[in-house]
TORBAGU-708512 format. One record per atom (N, C-alpha, C): residue number from 0; residue in three letters; atom name; y, x, z. Coordinates in pm, whole numbers, m for minus. Layout:
// residues N
seq  type  atom  yy  xx  zz
NUM  ala  CA  Y  X  Z
...
This chain:
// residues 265
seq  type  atom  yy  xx  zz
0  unk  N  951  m2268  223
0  unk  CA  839  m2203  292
0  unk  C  850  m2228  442
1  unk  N  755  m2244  512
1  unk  CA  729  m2288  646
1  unk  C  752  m2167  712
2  unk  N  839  m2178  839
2  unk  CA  788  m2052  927
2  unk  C  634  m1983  938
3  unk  N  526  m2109  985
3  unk  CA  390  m2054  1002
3  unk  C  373  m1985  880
4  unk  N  398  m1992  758
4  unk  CA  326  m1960  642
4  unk  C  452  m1830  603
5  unk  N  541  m1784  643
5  unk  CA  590  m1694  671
5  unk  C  544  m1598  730
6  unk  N  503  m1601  892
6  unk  CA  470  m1502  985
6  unk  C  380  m1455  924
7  unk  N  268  m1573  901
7  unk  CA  106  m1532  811
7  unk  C  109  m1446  753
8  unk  N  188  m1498  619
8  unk  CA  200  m1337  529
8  unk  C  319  m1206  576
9  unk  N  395  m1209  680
9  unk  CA  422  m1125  734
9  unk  C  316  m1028  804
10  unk  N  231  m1099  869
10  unk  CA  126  m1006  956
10  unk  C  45  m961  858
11  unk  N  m2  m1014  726
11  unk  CA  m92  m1002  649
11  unk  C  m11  m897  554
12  unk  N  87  m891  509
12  unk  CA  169  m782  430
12  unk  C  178  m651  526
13  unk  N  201  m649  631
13  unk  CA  218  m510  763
13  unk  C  127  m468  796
14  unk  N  m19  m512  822
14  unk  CA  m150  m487  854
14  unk  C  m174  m445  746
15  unk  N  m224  m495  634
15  unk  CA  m258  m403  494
15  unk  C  m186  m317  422
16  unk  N  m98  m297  441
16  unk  CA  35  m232  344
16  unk  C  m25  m89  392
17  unk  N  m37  m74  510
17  unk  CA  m113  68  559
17  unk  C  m269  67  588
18  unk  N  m329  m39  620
18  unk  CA  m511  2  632
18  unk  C  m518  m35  517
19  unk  N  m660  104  461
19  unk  CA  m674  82  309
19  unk  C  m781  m62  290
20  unk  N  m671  m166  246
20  unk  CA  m758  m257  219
20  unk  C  m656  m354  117
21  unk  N  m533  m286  35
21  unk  CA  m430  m375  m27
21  unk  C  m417  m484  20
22  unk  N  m269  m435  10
22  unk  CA  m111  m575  74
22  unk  C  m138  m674  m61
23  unk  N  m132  m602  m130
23  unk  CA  m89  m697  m272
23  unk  C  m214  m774  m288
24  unk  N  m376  m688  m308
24  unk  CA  m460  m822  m287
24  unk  C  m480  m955  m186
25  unk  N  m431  m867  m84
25  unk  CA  m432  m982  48
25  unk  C  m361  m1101  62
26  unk  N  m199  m1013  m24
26  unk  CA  m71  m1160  m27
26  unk  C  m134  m1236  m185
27  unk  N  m205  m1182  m246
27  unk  CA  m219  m1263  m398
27  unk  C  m303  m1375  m319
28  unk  N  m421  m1318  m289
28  unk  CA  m522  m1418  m235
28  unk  C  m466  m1537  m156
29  unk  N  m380  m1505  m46
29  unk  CA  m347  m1596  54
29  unk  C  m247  m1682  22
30  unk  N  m169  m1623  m89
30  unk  CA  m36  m1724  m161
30  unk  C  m141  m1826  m259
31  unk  N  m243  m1791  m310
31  unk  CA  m345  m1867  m385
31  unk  C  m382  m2025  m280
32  unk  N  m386  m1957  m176
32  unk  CA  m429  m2046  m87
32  unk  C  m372  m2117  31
33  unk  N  m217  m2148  m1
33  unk  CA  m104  m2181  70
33  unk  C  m110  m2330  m20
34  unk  N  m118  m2432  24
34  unk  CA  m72  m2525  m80
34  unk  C  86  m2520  m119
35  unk  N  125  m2555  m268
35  unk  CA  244  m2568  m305
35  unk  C  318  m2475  m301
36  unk  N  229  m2327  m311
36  unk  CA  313  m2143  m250
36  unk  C  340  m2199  m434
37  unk  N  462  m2118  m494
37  unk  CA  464  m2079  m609
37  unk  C  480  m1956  m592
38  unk  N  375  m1868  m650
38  unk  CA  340  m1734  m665
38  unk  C  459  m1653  m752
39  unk  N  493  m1736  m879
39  unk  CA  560  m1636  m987
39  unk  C  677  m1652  m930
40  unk  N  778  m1741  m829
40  unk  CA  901  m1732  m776
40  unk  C  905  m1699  m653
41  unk  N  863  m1750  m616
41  unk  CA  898  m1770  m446
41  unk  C  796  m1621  m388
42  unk  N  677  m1587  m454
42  unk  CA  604  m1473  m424
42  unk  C  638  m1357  m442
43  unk  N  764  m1310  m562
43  unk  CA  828  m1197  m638
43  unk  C  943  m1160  m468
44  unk  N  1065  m1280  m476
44  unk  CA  1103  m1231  m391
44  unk  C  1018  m1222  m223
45  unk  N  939  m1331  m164
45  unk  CA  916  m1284  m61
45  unk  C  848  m1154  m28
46  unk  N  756  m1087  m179
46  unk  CA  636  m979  m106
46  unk  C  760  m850  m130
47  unk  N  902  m897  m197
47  unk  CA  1007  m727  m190
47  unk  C  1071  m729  m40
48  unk  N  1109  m850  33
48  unk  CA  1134  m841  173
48  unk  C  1035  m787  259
49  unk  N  915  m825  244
49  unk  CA  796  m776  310
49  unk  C  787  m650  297
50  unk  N  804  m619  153
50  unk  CA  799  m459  176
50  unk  C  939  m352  173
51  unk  N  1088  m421  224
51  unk  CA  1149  m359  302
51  unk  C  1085  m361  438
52  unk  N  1065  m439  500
52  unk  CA  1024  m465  620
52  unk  C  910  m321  662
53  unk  N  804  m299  595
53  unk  CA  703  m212  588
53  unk  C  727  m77  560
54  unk  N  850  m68  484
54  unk  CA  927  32  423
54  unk  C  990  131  534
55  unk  N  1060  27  603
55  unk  CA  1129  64  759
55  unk  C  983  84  878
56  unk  N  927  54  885
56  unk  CA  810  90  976
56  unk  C  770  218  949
57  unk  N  753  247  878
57  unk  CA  714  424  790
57  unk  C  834  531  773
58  unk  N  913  448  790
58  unk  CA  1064  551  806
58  unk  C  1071  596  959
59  unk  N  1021  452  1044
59  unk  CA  1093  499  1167
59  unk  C  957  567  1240
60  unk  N  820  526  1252
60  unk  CA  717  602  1237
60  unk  C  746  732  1216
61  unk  N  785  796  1071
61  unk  CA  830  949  1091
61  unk  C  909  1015  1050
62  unk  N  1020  927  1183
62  unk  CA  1139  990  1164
62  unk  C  1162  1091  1180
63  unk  N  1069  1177  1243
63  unk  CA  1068  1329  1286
63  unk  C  1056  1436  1172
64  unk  N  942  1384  1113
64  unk  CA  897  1480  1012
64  unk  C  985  1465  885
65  unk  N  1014  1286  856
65  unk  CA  1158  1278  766
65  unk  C  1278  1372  783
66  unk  N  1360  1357  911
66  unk  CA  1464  1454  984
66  unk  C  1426  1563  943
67  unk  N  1315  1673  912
67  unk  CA  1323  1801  883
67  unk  C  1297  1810  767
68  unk  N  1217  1701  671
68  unk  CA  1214  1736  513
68  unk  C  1360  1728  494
69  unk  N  1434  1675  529
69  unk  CA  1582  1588  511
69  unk  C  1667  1744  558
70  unk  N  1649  1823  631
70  unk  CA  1720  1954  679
70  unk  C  1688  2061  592
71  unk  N  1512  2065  529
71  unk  CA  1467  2121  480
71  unk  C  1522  2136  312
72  unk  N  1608  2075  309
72  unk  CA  1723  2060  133
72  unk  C  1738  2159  158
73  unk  N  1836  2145  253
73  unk  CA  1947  2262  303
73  unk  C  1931  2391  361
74  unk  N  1803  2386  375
74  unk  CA  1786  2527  440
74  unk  C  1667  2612  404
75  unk  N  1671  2682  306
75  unk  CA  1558  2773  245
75  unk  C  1456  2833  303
76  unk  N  1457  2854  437
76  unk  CA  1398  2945  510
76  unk  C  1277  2861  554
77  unk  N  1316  2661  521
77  unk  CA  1232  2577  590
77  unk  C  1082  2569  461
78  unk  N  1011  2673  417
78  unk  CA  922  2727  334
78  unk  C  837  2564  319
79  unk  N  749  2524  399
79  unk  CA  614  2466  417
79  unk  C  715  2341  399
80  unk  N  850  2237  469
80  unk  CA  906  2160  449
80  unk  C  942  2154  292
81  unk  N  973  2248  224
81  unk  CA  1024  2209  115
81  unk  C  935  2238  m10
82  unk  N  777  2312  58
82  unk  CA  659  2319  m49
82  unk  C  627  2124  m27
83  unk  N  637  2098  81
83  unk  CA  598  1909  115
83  unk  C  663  1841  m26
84  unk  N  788  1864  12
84  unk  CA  887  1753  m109
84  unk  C  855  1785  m231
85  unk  N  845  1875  m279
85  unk  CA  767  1957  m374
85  unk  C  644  1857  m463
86  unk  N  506  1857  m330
86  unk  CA  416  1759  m358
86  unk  C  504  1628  m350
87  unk  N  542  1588  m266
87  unk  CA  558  1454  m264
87  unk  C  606  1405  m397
88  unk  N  719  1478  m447
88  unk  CA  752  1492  m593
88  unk  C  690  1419  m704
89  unk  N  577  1553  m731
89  unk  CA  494  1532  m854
89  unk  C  378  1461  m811
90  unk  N  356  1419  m691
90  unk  CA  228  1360  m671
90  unk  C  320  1208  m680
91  unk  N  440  1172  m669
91  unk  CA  463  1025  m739
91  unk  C  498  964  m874
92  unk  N  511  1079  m991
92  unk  CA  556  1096  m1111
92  unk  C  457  1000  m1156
93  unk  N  327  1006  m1116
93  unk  CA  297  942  m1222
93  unk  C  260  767  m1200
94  unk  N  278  721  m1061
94  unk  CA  309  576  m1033
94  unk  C  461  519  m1079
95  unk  N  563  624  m1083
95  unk  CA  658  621  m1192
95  unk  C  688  543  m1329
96  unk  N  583  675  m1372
96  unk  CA  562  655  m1508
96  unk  C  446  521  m1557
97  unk  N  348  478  m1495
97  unk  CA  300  359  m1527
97  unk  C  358  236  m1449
98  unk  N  437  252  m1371
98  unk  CA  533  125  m1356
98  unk  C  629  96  m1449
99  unk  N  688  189  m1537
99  unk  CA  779  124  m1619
99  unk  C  675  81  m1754
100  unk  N  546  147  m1746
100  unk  CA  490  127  m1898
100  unk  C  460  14  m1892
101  unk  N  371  m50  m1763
101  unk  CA  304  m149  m1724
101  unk  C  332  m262  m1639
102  unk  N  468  m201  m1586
102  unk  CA  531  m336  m1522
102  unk  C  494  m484  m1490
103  unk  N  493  m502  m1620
103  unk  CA  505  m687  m1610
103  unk  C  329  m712  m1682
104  unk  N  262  m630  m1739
104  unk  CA  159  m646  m1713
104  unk  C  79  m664  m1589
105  unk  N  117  m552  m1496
105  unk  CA  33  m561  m1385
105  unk  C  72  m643  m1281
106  unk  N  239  m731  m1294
106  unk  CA  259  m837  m1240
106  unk  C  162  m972  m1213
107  unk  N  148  m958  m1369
107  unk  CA  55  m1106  m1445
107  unk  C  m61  m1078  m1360
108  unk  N  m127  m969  m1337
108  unk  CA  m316  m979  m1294
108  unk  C  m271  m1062  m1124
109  unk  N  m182  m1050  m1055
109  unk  CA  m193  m1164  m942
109  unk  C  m212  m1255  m925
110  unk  N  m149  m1334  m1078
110  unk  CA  m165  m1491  m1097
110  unk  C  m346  m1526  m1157
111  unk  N  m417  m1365  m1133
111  unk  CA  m574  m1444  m1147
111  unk  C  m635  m1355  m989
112  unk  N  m663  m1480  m946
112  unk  CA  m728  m1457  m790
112  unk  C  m884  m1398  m798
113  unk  N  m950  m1436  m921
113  unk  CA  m1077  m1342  m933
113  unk  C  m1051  m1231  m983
114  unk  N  m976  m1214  m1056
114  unk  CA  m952  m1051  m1095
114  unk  C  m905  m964  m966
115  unk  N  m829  m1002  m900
115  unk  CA  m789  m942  m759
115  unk  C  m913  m920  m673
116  unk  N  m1014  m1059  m682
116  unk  CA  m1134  m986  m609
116  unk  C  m1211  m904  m628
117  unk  N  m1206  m934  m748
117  unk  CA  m1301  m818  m797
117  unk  C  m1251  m682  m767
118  unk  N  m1108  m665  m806
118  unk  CA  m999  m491  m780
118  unk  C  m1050  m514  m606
119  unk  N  m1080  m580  m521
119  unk  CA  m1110  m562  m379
119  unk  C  m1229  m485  m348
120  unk  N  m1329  m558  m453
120  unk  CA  m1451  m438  m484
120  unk  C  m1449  m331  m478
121  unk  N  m1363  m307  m564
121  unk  CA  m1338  m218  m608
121  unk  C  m1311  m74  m506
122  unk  N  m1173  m169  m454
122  unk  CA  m1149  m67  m366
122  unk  C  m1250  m19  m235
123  unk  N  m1353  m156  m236
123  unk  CA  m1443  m147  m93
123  unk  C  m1555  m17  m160
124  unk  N  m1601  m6  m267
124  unk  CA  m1665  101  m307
124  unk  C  m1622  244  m319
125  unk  N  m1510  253  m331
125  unk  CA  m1410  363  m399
125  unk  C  m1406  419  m221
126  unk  N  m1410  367  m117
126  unk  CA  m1379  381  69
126  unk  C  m1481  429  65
127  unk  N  m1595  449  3
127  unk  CA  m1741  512  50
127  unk  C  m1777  621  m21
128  unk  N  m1725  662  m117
128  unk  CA  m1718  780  m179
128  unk  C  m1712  880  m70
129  unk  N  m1616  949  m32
129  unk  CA  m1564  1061  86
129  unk  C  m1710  1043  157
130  unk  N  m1792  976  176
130  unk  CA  m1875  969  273
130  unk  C  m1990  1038  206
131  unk  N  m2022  992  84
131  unk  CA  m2128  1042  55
131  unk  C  m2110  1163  m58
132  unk  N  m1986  1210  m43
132  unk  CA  m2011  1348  m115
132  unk  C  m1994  1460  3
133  unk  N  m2074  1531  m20
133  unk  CA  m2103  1590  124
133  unk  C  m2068  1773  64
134  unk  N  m2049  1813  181
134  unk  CA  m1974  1974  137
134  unk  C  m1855  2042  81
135  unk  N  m1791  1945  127
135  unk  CA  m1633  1980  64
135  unk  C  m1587  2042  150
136  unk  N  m1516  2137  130
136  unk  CA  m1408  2214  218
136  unk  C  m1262  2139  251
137  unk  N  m1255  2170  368
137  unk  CA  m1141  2130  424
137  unk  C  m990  2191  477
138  unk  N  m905  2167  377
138  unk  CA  m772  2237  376
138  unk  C  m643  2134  398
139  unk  N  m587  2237  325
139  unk  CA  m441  2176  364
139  unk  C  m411  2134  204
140  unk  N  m276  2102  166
140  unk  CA  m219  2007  53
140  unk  C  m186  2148  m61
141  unk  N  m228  2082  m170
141  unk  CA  m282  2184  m315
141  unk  C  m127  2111  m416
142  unk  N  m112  2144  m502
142  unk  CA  m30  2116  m588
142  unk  C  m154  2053  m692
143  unk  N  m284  2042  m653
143  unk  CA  m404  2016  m741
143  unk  C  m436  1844  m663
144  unk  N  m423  1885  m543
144  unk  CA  m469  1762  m444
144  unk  C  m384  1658  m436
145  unk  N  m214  1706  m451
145  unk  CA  m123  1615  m479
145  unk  C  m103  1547  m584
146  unk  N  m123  1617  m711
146  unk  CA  m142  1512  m848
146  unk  C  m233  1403  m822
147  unk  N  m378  1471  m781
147  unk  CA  m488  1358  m812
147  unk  C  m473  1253  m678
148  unk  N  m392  1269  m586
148  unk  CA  m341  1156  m489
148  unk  C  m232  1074  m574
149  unk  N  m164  1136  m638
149  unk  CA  m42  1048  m727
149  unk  C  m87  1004  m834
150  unk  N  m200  1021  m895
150  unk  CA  m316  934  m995
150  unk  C  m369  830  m921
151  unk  N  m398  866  m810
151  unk  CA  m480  728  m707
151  unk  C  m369  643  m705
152  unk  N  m253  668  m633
152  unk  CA  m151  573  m598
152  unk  C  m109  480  m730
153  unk  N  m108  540  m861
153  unk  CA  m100  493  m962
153  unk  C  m177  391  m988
154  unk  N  m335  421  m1011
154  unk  CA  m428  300  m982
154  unk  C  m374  240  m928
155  unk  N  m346  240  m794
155  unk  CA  m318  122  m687
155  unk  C  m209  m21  m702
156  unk  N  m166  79  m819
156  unk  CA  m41  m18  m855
156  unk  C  m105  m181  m925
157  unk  N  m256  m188  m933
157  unk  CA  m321  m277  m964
157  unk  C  m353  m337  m855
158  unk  N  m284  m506  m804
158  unk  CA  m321  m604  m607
158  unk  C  m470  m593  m665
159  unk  N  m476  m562  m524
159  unk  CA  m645  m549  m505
159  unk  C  m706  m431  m464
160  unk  N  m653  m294  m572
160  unk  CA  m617  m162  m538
160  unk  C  m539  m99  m367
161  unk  N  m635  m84  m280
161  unk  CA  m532  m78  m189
161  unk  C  m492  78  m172
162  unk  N  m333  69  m196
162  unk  CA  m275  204  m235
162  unk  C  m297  351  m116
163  unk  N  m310  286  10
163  unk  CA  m358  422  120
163  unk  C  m501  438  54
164  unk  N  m535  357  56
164  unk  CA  m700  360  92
164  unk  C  m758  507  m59
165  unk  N  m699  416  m185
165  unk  CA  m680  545  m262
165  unk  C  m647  702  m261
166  unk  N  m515  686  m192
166  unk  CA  m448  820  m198
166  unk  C  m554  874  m96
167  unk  N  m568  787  48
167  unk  CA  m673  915  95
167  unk  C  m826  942  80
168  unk  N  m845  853  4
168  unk  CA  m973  851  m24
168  unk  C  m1003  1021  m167
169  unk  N  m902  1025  m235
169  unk  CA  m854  1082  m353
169  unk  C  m851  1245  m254
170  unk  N  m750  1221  m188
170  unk  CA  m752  1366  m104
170  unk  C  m863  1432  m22
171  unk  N  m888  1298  41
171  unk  CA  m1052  1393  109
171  unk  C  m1115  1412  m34
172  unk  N  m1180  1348  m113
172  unk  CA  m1251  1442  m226
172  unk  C  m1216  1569  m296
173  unk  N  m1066  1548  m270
173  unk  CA  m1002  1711  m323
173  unk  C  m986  1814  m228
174  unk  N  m1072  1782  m65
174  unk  CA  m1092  1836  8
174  unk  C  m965  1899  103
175  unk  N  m872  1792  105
175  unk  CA  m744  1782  181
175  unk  C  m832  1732  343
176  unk  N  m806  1824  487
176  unk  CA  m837  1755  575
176  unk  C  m804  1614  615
177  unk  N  m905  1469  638
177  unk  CA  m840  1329  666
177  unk  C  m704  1313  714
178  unk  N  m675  1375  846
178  unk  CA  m545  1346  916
178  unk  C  m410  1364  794
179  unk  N  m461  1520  691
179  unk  CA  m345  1511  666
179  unk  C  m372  1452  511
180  unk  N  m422  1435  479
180  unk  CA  m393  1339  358
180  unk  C  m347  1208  414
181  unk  N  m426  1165  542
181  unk  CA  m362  1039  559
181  unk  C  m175  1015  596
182  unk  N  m157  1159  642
182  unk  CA  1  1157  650
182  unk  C  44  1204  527
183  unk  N  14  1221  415
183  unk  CA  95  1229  288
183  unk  C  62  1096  219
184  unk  N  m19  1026  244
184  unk  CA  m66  900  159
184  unk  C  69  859  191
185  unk  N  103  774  365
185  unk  CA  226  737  423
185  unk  C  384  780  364
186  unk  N  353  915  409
186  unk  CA  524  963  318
186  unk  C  491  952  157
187  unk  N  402  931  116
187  unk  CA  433  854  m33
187  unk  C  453  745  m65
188  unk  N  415  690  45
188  unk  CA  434  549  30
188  unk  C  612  508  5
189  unk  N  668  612  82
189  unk  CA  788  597  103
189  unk  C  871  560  m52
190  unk  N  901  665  m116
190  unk  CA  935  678  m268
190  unk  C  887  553  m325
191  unk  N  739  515  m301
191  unk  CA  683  417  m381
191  unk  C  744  297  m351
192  unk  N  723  233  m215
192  unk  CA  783  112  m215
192  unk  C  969  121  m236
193  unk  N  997  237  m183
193  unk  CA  1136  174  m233
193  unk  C  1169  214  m396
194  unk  N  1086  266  m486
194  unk  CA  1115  274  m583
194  unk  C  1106  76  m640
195  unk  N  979  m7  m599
195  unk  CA  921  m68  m594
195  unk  C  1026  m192  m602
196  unk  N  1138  m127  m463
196  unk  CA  1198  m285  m450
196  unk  C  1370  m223  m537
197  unk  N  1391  m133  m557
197  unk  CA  1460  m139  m658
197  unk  C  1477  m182  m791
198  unk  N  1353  m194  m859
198  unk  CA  1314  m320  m965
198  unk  C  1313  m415  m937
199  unk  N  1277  m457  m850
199  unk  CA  1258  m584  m818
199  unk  C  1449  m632  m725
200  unk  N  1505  m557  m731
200  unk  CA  1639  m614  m639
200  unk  C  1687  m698  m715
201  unk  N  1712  m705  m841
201  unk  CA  1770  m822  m907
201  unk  C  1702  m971  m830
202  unk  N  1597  m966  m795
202  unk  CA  1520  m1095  m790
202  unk  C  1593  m1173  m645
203  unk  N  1628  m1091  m535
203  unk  CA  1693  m1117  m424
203  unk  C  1821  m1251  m410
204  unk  N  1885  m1196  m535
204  unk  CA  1958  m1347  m577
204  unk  C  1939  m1472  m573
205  unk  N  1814  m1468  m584
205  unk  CA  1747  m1629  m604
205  unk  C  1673  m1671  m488
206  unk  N  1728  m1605  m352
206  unk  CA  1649  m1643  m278
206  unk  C  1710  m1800  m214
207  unk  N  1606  m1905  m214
207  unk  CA  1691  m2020  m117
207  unk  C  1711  m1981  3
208  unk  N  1871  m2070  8
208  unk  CA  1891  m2051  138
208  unk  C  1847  m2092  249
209  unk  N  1777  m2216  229
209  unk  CA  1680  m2291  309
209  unk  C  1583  m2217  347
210  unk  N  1530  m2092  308
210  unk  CA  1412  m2019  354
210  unk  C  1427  m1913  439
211  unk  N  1585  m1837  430
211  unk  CA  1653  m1782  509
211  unk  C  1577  m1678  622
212  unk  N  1531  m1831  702
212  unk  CA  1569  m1834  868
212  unk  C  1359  m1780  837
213  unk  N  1278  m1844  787
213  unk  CA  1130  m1788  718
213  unk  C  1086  m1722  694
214  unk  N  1175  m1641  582
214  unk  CA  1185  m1530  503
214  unk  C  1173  m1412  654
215  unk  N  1336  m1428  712
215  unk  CA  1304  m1320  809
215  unk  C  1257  m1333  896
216  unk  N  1194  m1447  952
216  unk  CA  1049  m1414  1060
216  unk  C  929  m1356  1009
217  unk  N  920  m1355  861
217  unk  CA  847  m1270  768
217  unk  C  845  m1155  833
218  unk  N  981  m1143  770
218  unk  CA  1003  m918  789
218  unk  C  955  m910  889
219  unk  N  1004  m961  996
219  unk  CA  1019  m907  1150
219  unk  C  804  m882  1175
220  unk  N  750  m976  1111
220  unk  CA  585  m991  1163
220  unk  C  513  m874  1096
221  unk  N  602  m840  948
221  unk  CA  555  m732  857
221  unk  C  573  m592  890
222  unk  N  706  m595  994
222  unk  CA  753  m485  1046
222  unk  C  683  m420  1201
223  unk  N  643  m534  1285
223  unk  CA  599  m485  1378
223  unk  C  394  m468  1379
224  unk  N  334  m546  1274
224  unk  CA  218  m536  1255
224  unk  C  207  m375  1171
225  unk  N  316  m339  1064
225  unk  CA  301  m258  986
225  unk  C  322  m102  1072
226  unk  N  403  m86  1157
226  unk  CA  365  14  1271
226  unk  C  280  21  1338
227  unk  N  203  m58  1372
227  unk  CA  41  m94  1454
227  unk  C  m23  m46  1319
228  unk  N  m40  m64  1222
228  unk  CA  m107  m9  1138
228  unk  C  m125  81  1094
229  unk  N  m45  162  1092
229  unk  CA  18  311  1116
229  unk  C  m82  366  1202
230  unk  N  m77  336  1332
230  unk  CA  m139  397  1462
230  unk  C  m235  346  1452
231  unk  N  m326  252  1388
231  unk  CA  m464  237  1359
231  unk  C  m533  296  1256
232  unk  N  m450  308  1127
232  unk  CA  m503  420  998
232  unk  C  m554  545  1067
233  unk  N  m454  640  1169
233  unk  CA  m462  758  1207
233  unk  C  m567  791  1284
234  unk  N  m587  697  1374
234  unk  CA  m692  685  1492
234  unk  C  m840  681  1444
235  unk  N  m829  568  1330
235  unk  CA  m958  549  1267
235  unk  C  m1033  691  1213
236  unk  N  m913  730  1092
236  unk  CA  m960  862  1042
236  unk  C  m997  991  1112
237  unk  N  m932  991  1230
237  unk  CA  m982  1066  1297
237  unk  C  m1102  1060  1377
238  unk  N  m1178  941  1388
238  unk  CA  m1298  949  1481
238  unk  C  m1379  926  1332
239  unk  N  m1354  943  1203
239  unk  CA  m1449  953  1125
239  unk  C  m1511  803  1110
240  unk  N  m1415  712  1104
240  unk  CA  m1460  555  1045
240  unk  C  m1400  532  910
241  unk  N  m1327  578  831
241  unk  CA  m1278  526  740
241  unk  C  m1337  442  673
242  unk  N  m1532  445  636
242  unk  CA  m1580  375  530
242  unk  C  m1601  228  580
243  unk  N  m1556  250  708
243  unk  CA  m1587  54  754
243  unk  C  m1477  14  714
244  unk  N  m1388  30  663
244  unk  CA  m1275  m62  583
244  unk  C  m1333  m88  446
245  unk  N  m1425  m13  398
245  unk  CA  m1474  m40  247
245  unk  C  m1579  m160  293
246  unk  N  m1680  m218  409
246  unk  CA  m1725  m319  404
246  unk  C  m1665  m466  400
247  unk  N  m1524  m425  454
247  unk  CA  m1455  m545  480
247  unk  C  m1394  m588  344
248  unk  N  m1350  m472  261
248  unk  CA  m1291  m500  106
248  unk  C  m1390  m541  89
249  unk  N  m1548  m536  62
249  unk  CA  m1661  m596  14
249  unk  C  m1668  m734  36
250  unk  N  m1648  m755  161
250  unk  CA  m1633  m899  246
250  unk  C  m1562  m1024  153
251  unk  N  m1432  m922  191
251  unk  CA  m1327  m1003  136
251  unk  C  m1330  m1019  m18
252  unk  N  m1361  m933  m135
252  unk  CA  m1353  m939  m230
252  unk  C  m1462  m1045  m299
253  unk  N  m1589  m1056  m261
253  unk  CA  m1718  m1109  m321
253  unk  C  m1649  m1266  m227
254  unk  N  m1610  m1264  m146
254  unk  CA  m1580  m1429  m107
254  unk  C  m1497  m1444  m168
255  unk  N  m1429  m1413  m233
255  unk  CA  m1285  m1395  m302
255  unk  C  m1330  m1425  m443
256  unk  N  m1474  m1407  m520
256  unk  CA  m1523  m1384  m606
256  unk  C  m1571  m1532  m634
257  unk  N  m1657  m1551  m515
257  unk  CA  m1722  m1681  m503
257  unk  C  m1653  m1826  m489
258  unk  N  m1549  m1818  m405
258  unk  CA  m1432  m1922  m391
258  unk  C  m1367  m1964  m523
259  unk  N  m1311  m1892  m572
259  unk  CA  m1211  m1895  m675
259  unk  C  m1252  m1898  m830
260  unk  N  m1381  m1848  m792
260  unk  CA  m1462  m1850  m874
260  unk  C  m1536  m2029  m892
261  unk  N  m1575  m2059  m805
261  unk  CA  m1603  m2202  m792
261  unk  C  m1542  m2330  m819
262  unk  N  m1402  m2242  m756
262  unk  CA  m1266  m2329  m762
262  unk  C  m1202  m2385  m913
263  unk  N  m1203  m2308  m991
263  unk  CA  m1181  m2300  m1118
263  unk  C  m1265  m2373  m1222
264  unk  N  m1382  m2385  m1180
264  unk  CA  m1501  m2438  m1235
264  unk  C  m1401  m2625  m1248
């Protein structure tokens, strides 16, 4: 793998991994369109480095609020910290539980680049929901709001599905205020991807050594775009833009539809 074609999907894995617009559709698509990328080898291990890389951006992002769930074990009195871990909990049980059912099924849907566009659709429609259901109340995190965010994240486990874009899309309808669903989407993310690259660690073995020096100009592009992304998710949701990320999944998905679609022909 080339440095350039490294950074690429470094910036392209760190930028989406957090704006809801899926990492996994973005790297399927663009490894589609790398000449000579092999997707089923060379794509397994590079997108689990990418998402250490992304993994650590969201750790160090909030390290603050981590540091007190992390105190909050130990200390009973920390009520609202340890109702959090609580949700965070059961709102990931069930991306859990359909990763081991579905595993290597939902591996396979990458290696079809129209099916991914289409899941881009998907997700660009699913971003406009919150908008047009109108009258929801606005609270704080439910043991009701956290399941049906850990059902979204589950979906998501399908590239194309982009996994924030779900979870907060899922919470504003369950009438979780934006800001903070969008900070529980994040600390779920946490559990998820590293549950993510613990399956996948066996694969690390096989990395060439020739790609080495590639590989980690990867991380490094995945790591510093994927904190910018962070501070752009938050910003957005708060001035009340979220659904313009659902035009761009539209964008991207129907060209995605049409290309590959053509291509195949």
């Amino acid at each position: 793998m080339s440095f350039f074609a490294a950074i690429i999907l470094g910036i392209i894995q760190g930028l989406t991994e957090f704006l809801p617009v899926s990492s996994s559709g973005h790297l399927a698509l663009t490894q589609h369109l790398i000449p000579g990328f092999d997707v089923e080898k060379t794509g397994v291990v590079f997108d689990l480095l990418l998402h250490v890389a992304t993994l650590l951006a969201v750790l160090i992002f909030f390290r603050k609020r981590l540091y007190r769930l992390t105190c909050a074990v130990f200390d009973r009195q920390m009520v609202e910290e340890r109702r959090l871990i609580f949700l965070l909990f059961i709102a990931t049980l069930p991306i859990v539980i359909v990763g081991f059912l579905l595993k290597d099924q939902i591996e396979n849907v990458k290696n079809y680049p129209v099916a991914v566009s289409a899941l881009l659709c998907v997700t660009g429609l699913l971003l406009f929901i919150p908008g047009w259901v109108k009258g929801r109340a606005e609270h704080g995190h439910s043991t009701r709001s956290a399941i049906l965010m850990g059902m979204g994240q589950a979906f998501a486990i399908l590239p194309g599905i982009s996994r924030s874009g779900s979870t907060i899309a899922v919470g504003m309808l369950a009438g979780v205020r934006p800001s903070l669903a969008a900070e529980f989407s994040f600390l779920l993310a946490i559990p998820a991807i590293g549950g993510a690259m613990v399956l996948k660690m066996k694969d690390l073995s096989s990395i060439p050594s020739e790609n080495l020096a590639a590989y980690g100009a990867g991380m490094v592009a995945a790591f510093l775009t994927g904190l910018l992304a962070i501070y752009a998710v938050l910003a957005v949701i708060k001035r009340g833009k979220f659904a313009m990320f659902g035009f761009y999944c539209l964008f991207i998905g129907i060209g995605g539809l049409i290309y590959f679609s053509t291509r195949a022909q």
